[in-house]
C-alpha positions as CSV (number, residue, x, y, z in Angstrom):
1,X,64.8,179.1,117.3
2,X,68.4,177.8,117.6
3,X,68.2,174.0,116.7
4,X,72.0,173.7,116.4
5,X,72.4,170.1,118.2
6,X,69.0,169.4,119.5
7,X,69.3,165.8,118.2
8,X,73.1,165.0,119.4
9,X,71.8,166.2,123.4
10,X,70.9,163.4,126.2
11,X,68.0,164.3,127.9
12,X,69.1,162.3,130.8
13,X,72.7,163.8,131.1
14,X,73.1,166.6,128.8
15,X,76.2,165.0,126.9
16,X,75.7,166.5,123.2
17,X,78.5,164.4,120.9
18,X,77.9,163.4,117.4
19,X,78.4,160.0,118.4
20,X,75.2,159.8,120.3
21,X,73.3,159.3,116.7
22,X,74.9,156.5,114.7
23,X,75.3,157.3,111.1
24,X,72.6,160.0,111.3
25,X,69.9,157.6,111.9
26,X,66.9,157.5,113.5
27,X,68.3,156.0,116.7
28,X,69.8,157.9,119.6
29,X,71.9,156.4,122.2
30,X,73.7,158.6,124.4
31,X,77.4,157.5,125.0
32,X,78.1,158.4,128.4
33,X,75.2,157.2,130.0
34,X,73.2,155.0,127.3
35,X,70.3,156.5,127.4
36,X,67.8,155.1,123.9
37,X,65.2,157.0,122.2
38,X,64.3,157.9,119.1
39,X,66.3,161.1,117.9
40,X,63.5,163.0,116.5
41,X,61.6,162.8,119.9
42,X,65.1,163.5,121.3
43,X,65.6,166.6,119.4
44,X,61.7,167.6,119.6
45,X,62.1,167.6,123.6
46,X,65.1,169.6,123.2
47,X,63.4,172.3,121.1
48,X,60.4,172.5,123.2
49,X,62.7,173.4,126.6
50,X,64.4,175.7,124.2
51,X,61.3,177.6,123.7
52,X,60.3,177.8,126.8
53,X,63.2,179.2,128.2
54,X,63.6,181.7,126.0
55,X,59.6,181.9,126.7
56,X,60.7,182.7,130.7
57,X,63.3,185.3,129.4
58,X,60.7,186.8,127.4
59,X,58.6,186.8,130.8
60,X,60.9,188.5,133.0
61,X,62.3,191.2,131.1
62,X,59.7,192.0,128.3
63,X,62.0,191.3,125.4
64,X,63.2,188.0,123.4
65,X,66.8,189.5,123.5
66,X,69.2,191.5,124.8
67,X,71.7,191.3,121.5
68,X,70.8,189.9,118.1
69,X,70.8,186.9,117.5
70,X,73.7,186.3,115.3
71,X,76.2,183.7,114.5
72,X,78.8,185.5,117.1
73,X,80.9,181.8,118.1
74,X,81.0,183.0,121.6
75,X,76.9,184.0,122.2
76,X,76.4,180.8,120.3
77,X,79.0,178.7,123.0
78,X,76.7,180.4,125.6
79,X,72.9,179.6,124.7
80,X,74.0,176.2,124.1
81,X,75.6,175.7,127.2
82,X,72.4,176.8,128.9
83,X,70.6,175.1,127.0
84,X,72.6,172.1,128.5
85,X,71.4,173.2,131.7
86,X,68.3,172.1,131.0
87,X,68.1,168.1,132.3
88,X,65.2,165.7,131.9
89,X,63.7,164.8,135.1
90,X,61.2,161.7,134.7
91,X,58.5,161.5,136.7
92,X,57.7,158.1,138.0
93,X,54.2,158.9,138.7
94,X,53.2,159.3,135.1
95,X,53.2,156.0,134.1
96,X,55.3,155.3,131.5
């Protein structure tokens, strides 16, 4: 599983910028749209739709990938911006 960034992403917008975690900490704050949570809950969320859309690609064609999974810059570039694709949608329903 790629984890590059997972951390640095808003789950509201999908701005990924170093900036979004003071000093590493624990804190995130995204700094487009402010969005506040706690980066390792950030970054869990972010692996978790990760998986499962690599889970769906899995699902559809019957294999994880169609090229290695290597450290090419520009398949890198690619799965992250999909990954970006990939928004949080709150539901108000749930109660939090």
């Amino acid at each position: 599983m790629d984890a590059d960034y997972t951390s640095q992403g808003c789950p509201n917008c999908g701005n990924v910028d170093v900036k979004n975690r003071p000093k590493q900490g624990l804190g995130f704050r995204c700094t487009l749209g402010g969005f506040t949570l706690y980066a390792d809950l950030v970054g869990a969320r972010n692996v978790t739709l990760r998986t499962l859309l690599i889970r769906q690609d899995w699902m559809g064609t019957g294999c994880l990938s169609t090229s290695p999974d290597g450290s090419d810059v520009e398949a890198k570039a690619k799965r992250l911006k999909r990954f970006l694709a990939l928004r949080w949608s709150p539901d108000p329903s749930f109660g939090l």
